[in-house]
C-alpha positions in Angstrom: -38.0 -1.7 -7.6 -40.3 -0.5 -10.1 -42.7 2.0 -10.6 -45.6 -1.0 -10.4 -43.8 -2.5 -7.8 -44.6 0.2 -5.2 -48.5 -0.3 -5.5 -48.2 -4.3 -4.9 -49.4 -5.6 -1.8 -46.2 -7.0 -0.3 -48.0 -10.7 -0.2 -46.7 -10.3 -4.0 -49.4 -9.5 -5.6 -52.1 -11.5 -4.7 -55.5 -10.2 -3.1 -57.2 -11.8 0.1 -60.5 -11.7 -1.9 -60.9 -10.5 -5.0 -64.3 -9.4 -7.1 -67.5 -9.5 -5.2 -65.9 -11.0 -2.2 -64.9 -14.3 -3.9 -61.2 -15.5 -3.0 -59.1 -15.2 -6.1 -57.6 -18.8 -7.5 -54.7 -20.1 -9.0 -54.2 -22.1 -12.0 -53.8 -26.0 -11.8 -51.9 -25.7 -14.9 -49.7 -22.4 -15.2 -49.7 -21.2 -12.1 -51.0 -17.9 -12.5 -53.5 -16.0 -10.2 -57.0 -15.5 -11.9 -60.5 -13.7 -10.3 -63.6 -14.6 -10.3 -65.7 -13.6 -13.3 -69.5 -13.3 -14.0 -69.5 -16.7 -16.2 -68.2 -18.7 -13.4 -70.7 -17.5 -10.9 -72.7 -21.0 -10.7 -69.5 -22.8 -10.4 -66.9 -21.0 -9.2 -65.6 -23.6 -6.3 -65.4 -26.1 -9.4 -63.1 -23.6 -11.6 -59.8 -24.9 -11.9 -58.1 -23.4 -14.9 -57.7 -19.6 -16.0 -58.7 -20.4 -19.6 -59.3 -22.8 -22.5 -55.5 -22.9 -23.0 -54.8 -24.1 -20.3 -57.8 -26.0 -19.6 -57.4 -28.3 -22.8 -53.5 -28.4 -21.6 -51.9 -26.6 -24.1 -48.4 -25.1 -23.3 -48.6 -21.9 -21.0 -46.2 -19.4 -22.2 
C-alpha cells in the first residue's frame, strides 16, 4: 500500500458526487473517471467523453 493509497476512499477512488454536487462520470471511451467542470454546466447529463482525444476516438494511452 502506498503513501496515496491510504487517503483513497476504499470504493477505489471514486467520489459519490463530485464538484458542486454533480455525480462524477466515466469515460465511454477510456474508462477513466472525470468531474464535472464549468464548460459543461449546460450540458452535463449529455457529456460522454473526458476530452477531445477521446471524443474524436483517438487511442487512450
Amino acid at each position: 500500500m502506498t503513501k496515496h493509497d491510504a487517503k483513497r476512499p476504499r470504493d477505489g477512488g471514486t467520489r459519490a458526487r463530485g464538484v458542486n454536487g454533480h455525480p462524477d462520470k466515466r469515460c465511454a471511451r477510456c474508462g477513466r473517471p472525470f468531474s464535472w467542470r464549468k464548460k459543461w454546466e449546460r450540458d452535463w447529463q449529455h457529456v460522454r467523453y473526458c476530452s477531445d482525444k477521446c471524443r474524436m476516438g483517438k487511442a487512450a494511452d
